[in-house]
C-alpha positions as CSV (number, residue, x, y, z in Angstrom):
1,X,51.4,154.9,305.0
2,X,54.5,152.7,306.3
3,X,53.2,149.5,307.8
4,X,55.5,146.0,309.0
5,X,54.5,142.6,308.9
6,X,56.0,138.6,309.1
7,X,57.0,137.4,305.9
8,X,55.3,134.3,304.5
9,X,56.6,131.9,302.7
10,X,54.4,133.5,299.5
11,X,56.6,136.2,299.8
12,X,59.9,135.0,298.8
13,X,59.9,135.8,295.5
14,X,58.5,138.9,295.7
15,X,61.5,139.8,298.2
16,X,64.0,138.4,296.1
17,X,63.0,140.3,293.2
18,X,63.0,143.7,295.2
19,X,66.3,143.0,296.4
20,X,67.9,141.8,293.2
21,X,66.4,146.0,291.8
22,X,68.6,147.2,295.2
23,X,71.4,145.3,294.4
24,X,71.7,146.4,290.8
25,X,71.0,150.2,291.8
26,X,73.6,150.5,294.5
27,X,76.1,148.6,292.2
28,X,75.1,151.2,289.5
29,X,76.6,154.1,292.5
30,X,79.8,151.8,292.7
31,X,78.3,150.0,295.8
32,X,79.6,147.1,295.5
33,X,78.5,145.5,299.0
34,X,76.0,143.2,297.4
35,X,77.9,141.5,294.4
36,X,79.8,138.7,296.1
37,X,77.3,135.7,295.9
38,X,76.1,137.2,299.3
39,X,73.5,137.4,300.2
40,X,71.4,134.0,298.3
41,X,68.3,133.8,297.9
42,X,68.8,131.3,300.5
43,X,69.5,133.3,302.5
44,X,66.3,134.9,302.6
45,X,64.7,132.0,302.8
46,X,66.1,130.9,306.2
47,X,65.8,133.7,307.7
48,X,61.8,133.8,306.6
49,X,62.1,130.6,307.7
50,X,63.1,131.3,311.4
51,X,60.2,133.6,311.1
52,X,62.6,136.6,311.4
53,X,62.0,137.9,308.0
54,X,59.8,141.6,308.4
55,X,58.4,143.4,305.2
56,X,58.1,147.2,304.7
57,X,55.3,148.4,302.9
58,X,54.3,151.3,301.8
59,X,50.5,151.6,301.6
60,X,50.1,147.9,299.9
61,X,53.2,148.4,297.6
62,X,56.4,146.2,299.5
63,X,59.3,148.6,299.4
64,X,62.0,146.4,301.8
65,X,62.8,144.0,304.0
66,X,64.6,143.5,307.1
67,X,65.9,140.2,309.0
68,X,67.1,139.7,312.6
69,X,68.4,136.8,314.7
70,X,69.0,136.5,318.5
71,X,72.6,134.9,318.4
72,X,75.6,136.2,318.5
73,X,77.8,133.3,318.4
74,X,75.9,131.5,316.2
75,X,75.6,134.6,313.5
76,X,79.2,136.0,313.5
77,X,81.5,133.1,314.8
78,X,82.1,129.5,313.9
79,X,83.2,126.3,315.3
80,X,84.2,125.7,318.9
81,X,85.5,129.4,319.8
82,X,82.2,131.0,318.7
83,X,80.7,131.4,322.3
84,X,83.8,132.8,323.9
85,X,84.5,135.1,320.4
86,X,81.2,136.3,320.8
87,X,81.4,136.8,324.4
88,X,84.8,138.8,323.5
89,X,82.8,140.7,321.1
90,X,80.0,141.9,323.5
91,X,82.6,143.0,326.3
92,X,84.2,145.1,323.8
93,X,81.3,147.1,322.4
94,X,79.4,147.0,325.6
95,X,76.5,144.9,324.8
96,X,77.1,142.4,327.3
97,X,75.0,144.5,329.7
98,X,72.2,141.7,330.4
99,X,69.8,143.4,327.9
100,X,69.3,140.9,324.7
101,X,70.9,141.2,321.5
102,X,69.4,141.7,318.2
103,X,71.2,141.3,315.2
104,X,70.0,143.0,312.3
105,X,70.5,141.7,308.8
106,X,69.9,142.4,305.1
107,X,68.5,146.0,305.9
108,X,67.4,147.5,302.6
109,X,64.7,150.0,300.8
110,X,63.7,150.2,296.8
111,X,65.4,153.1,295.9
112,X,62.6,155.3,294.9
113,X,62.0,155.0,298.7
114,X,65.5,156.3,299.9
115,X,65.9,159.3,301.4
116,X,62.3,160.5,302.3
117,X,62.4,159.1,306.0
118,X,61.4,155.5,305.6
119,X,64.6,154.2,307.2
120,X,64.2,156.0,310.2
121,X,60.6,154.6,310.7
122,X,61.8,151.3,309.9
123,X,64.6,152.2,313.0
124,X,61.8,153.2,315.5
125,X,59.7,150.2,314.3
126,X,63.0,147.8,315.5
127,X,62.7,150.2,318.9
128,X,59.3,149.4,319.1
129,X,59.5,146.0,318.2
130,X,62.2,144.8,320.4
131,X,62.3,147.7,323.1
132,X,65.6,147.0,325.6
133,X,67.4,145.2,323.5
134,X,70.8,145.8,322.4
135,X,71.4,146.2,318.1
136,X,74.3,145.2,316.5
137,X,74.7,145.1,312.8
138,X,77.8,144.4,310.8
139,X,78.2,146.2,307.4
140,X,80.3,146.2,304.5
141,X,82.7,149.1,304.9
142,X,82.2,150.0,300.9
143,X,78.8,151.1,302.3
144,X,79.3,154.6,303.4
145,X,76.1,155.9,303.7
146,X,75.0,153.2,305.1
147,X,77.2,153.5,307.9
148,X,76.2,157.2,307.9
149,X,72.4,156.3,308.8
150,X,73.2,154.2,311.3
151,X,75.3,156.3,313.1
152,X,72.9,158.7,313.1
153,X,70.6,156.3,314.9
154,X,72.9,156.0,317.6
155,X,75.2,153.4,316.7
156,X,78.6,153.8,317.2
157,X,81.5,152.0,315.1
158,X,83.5,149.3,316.3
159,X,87.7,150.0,315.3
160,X,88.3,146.2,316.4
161,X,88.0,143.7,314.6
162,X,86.7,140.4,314.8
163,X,87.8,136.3,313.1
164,X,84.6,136.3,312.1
165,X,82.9,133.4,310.2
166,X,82.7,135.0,307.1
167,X,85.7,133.7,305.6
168,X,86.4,136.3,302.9
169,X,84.0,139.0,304.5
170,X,86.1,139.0,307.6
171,X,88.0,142.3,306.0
172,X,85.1,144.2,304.4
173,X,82.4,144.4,307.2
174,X,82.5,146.8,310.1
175,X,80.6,146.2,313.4
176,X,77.6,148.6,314.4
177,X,76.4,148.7,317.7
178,X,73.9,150.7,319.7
179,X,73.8,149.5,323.3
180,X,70.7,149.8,325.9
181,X,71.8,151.1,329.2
C-alpha cells in the first residue's frame, strides 16, 4: 500500500541513497538530467529542512521522494528582478489567478516502482495535499518521459522561456504548469 509522510532529519541518508540508484538507472537509459552536480545532497537537505521534503512508501519499503516550495521568485529567479520575473512568469502560464503556487521539485520513484501507477497516486496525493493550488514544475528537457507523465496529469508546456537563476540550467529545463481555475 502507497502511503506519504514528512521527512525527518533520520531520513536523509536513506533518501540520498535511493536517489543516487535513480540517478544511475536513468543515466544507464541515456538520461542524463541528473549528472550535472545537481541536485546535492544538500539539496535535499534544505528542502527536509524547510519541512517540504515528503517520502513515498510502499508498504514500509521508501520507494521516492518529493519536495515542494511556495515561492516563485525565490525558486526560479535571482537578485533584484526575481519578483517582477516571476510575476512575468505567472501572467504567462496563467497561474497568476489568486490561487497559490506550488512548486514541485526533485520528483522521483526507485525504478522497480515505475510504471505500475505509483506516480499518478503520488499526483492525486499533491491534489489532495494542497487542493487549489496552482503546480508548476520545471524539468530538464532530456527528460522525455518525464514530460510525458506530467502532461498527462494536466500540465501543459511552457514554449517561453525564462533568465532563470540556474545559470547553466537556464537552456535544459522546460516549465510545467497546471493551473486551478
Amino acid at each position: 500500500m502507497i502511503s506519504f509522510r514528512p521527512a525527518t532529519k533520520e531520513d536523509l541518508e536513506a533518501v540520498w541513497s535511493l536517489f543516487l540508484r535513480v540517478k544511475i538507472d536513468l543515466e544507464s537509459k541515456g538520461n542524463t538530467m541528473w549528472s550535472h552536480g545537481y541536485p546535492r545532497k544538500k539539496d535535499f537537505q534544505e528542502t527536509l529542512d524547510n519541512g517540504s521534503l515528503t517520502l513515498i512508501y510502499d508498504d514500509d519499503r521508501l520507494i521516492g521522494s518529493y519536495g515542494y516550495m511556495f515561492d516563485v521568485a525565490a525558486y526560479y529567479f535571482d537578485g533584484e528582478t526575481a519578483e517582477a520575473e516571476a510575476k512575468k512568469m505567472l501572467q504567462t502560464i496563467g497561474c497568476d489567478n489568486g490561487h497559490p503556487n506550488l512548486i514541485l521539485e526533485r520528483f522521483f520513484l526507485d525504478p522497480s516502482c515505475q510504471g505500475k501507477g505509483i506516480g499518478s497516486q503520488v499526483m492525486k496525493h499533491i491534489d489532495e495535499t494542497f487542493p487549489d493550488h496552482n503546480l508548476v514544475y520545471a524539468v530538464f528537457k532530456i527528460n522525455k518521459a518525464g514530460i510525458a507523465f506530467y502532461k498527462r496529469h494536466g500540465f501543459k508546456e511552457c514554449k517561453e522561456t525564462f533568465p532563470w537563476g540556474w545559470g547553466e540550467y537556464n537552456d535544459t529545463c522546460t516549465l510545467l504548469y497546471r493551473a486551478t481555475f
